[in-house]
C-alpha positions in Angstrom: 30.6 -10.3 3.3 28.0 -9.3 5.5 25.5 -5.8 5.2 26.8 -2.8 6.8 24.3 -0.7 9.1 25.5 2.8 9.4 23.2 4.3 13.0 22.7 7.6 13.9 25.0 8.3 16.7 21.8 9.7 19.2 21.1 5.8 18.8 23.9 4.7 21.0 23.2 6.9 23.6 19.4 5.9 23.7 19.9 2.1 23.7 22.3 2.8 26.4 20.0 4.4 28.6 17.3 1.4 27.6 20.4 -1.1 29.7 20.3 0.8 32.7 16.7 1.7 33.0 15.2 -2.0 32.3 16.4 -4.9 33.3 16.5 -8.1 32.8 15.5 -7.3 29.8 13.9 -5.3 26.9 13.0 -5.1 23.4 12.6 -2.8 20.5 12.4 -2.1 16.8 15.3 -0.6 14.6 13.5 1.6 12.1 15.8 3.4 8.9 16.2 2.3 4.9 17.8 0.0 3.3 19.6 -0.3 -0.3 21.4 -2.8 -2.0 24.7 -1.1 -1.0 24.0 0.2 2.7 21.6 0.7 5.0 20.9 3.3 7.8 19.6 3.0 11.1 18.3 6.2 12.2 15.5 5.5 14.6 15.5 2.9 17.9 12.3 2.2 19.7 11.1 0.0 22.4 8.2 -2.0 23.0 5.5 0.0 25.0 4.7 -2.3 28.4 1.3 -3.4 28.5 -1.5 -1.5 30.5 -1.1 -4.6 33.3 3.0 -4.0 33.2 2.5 0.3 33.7 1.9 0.0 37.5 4.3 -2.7 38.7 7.3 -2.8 36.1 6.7 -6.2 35.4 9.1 -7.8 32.8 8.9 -11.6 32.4 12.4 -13.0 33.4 13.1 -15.4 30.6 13.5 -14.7 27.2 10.9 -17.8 26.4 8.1 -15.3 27.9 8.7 -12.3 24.9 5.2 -11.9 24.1 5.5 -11.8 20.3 2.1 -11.3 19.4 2.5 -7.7 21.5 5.7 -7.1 19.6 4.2 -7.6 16.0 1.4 -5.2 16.8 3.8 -2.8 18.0 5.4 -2.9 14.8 2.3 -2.6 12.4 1.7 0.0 14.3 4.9 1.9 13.9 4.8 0.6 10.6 1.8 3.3 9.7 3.3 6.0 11.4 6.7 5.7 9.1 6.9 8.5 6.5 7.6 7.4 3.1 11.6 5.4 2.5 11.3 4.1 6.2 10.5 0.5 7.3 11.1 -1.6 10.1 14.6 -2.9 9.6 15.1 -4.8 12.4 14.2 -5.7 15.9 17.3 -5.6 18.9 17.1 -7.1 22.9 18.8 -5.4 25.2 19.3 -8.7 28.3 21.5 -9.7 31.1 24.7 -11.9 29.9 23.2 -14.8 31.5 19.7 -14.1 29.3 21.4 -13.1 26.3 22.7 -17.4 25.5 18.8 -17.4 24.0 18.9 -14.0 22.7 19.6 -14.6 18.7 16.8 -17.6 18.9 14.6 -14.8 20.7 15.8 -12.0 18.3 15.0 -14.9 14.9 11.5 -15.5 15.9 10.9 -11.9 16.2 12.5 -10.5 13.3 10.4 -13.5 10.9 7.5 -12.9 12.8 7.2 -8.9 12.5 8.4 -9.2 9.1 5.0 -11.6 8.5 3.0 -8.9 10.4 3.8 -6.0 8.3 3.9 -8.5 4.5 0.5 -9.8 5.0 -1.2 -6.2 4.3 1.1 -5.2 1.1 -0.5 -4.6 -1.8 2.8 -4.9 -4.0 5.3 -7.7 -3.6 9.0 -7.3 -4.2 10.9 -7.8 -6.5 13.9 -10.4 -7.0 16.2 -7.4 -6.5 15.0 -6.3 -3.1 16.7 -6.4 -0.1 15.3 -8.9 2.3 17.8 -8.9 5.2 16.7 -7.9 8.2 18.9 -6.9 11.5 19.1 -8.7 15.1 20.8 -6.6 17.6 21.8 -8.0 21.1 23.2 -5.7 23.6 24.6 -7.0 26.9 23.5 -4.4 29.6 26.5 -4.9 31.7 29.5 -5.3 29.3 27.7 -3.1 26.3 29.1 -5.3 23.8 27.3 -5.0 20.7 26.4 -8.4 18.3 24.5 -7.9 14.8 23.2 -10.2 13.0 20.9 -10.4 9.7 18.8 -12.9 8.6 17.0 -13.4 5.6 13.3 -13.4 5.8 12.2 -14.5 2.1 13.9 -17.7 3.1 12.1 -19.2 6.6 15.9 -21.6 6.9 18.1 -18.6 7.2 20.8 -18.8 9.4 22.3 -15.7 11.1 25.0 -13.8 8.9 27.4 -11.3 10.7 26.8 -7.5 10.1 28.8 -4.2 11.0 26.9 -1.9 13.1 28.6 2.0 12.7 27.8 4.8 14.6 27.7 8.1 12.8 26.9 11.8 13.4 24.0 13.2 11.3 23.4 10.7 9.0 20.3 11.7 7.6 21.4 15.5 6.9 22.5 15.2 3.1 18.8 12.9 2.4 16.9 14.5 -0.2 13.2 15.1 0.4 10.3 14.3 -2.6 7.2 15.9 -2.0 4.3 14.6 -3.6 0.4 14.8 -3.2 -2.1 12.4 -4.9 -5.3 12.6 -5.2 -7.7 9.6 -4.3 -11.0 9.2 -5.8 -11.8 5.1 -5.9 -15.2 3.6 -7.0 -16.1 0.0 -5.4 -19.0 -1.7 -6.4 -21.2 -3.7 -4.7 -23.3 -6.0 -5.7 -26.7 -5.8 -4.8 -27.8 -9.3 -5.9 -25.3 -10.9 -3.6 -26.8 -12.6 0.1 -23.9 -10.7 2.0 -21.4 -7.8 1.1 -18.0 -8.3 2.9 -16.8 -3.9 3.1 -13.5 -5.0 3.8 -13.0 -7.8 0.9 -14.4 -5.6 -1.8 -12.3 -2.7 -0.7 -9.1 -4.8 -0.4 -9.8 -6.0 -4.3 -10.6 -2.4 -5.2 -7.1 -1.5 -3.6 -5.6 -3.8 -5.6 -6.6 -2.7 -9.0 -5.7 0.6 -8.0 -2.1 -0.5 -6.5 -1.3 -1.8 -9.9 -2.6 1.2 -11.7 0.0 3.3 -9.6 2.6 0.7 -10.1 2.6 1.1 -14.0 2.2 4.9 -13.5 5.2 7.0 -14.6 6.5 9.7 -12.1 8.2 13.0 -12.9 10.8 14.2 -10.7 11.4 18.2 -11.1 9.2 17.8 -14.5 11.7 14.8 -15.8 11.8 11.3 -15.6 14.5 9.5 -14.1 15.7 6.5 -15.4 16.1 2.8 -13.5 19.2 3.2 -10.5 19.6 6.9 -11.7 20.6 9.5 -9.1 18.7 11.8 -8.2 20.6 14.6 -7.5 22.4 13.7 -10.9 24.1 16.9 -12.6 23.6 19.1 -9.6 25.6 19.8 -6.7 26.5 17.4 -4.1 26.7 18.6 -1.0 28.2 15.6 0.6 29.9 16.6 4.3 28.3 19.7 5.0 25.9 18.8 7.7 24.2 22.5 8.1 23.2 22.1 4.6 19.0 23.2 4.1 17.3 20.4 3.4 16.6 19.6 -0.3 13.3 19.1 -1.8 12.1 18.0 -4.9 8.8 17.8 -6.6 7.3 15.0 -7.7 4.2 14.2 -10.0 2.3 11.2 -10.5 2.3 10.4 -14.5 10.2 4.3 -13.0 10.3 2.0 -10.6 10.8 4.3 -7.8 10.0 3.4 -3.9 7.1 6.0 -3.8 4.7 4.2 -5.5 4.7 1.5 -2.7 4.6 4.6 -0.2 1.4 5.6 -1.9 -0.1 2.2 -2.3 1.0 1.9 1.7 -0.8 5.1 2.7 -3.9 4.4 1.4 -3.9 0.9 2.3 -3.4 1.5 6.1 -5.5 4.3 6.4 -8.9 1.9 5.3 -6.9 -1.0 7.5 -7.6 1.6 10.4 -11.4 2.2 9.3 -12.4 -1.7 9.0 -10.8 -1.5 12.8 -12.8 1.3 13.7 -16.0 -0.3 12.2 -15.3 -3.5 13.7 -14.6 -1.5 17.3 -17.8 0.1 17.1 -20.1 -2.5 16.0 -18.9 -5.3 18.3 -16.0 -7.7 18.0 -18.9 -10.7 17.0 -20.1 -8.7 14.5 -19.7 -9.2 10.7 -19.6 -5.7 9.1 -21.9 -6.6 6.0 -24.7 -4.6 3.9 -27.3 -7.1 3.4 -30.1 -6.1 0.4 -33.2 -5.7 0.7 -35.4 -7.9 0.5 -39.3 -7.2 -1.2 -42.9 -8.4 0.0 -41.7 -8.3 3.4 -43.1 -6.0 6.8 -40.0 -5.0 7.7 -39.0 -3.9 4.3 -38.5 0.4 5.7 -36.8 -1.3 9.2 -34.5 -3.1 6.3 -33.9 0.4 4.2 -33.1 2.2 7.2 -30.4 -0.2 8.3 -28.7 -0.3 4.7 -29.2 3.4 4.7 -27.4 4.2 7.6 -24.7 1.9 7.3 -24.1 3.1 3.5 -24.2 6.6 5.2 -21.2 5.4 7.9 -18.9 4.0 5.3 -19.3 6.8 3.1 -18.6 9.3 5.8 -15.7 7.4 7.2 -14.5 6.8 3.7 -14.5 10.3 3.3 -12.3 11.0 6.5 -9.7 8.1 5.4 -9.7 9.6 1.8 -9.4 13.3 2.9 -6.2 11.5 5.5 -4.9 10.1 3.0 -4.8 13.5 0.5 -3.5 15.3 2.7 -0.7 12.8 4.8 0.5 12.7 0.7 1.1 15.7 0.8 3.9 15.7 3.7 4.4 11.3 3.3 7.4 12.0 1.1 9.0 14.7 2.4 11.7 13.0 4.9 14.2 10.2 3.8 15.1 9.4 0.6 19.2 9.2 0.3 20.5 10.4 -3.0 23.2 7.6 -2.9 
């Protein structure tokens, strides 16, 4: 039996617009959660044109001409916008009958290449349990039909499986929110004896003996610990139905196996992804950002000094910035979209 995808109904209505406004084609992401029972759409968004495509509107005609590269980037980038319990679930094509008899090849090459995109910068890996199925949506823009299809992206021979795709009316307004705010405060050493420092190397191995030290940490939900595939909202009210409900919130401390720590590992993670860009914007794109020691007995010895100086200075100003992000997006990362199902 195939997954089930339940959409927020607002969904339909903008993916139909998206048929009428671009043709022959266009392209977007399907952003929600997933669990090993459901999974829930609640967010569609197209690929931004490229600044050459603004002016003119100009949209290759073939399916063979998806720029995929552009895609993937659109999707990291989306990707570090998501609040915490929200991932790229899926990519969809909305085409012209005659384009749409390539439109699952188009919509597989997508799906593995976005999902290789936004893996090759996790700091955790997933388990044996973890869903891995992600959607392809086709939508012909003159009949409307709707086709969706999964495919599996730990396994690179997948073959589409058939999935229901369900419109329904506030979906997300039983979720329960976490809020949670850690604070950040990581030492990397450098070694001074070494020819060349590689910043973004050394921080990336720093991340990841701090990822695991969050990975073994024990949280507290409301001051208790909830057990393995325990509800959260066990013992208290449900307010299933009512969709004027308040939202919920609960409080969570840092101190098992909940989605938050990857949200936290995430966070952090993107945010220095997004200085290392910055650095490599602002130094040159043929540049290596390195620290190079100093070296004695030499004239230029203070020209040396002032160059590690100031770059030390940089890194440690803009790892202050990403840090003090990073504090305070915790604070409001988990507040949106975890279901109590």
């Amino acid at each position: 039996m195939g997954r089930t995808y339940f959409v927020e109904e607002a969904i339909g209505q903008y993916l139909s617009d998206l048929s009428t406004k671009f043709k022959p084609y266009v392209t977007g992401l399907l952003i929600g959660q997933c669990s090993t029972q459901r999974d829930y759409v609640i967010r569609a968004v197209r690929t931004p044109p490229k600044e050459e495509q603004k002016g003119d509107n100009i949209i290759p005609s073939k399916l063979a001409s998806i720029d995929e590269e552009w895609i993937t980037t659109h999707a990291s980038q989306v990707s570090r916008m998501l609040p915490g319990g929200l991932l790229v679930l899926g990519v969809f094509i909305i085409a012209t009958p005659e384009l749409l008899k390539d439109g699952q090849n188009a919509l597989r090459k997508l799906i593995f290449s976005v999902e290789k995109s936004l893996t090759k910068r996790r700091l955790w890996k997933p388990t044996e349990e973890e869903v891995s199925d992600r959607a392809a949506l086709q939508i012909c823009s003159a009949t409307k039909k709707v086709v969706c299809r999964t495919y599996d992206v730990q396994d690179p021979k997948s073959s589409a499986k058939p999935a229901d795709w369900k419109y329904q009316s506030a979906l997300s307004a039983s979720w329960l929110a976490l809020d949670c705010t850690v604070n950040v405060n990581i030492h990397i050493p450098l070694l001074a004896t070494s020819p060349n420092h590689d910043l973004e190397k050394n921080t990336k191995n720093g991340l990841n003996r701090w990822s695991k030290q969050i990975e073994d940490s024990v949280f507290l939900i409301n001051g208790e610990v909830k057990d393995d595939g325990t509800e959260l909202l066990e013992g208290q009210k449900r307010l299933r139905g009512n969709t004027q409900s308040s939202a919920q919130f609960s409080d969570v401390k840092v101190l098992t196996q909940l989605a938050l720590k990857r949200d936290i590992i995430n966070t952090l993670s993107d945010r220095c992804e997004i200085l290392f860009e910055d650095l490599i914007i602002n130094e040159g794109p043929h540049k290596k950002i390195d620290i190079c020691p100093i070296i004695d007995n030499t004239d230029d010895t203070p020209q040396k000094q002032l160059t590690k100086a100031t770059l030390l200075l940089k890194l440690q100003q803009n790892m202050g910035v990403v840090i003090a992000a990073a504090v305070a997006v915790f604070a409001s990362i988990f507040s949106f979209n975890y279901f109590s199902d």
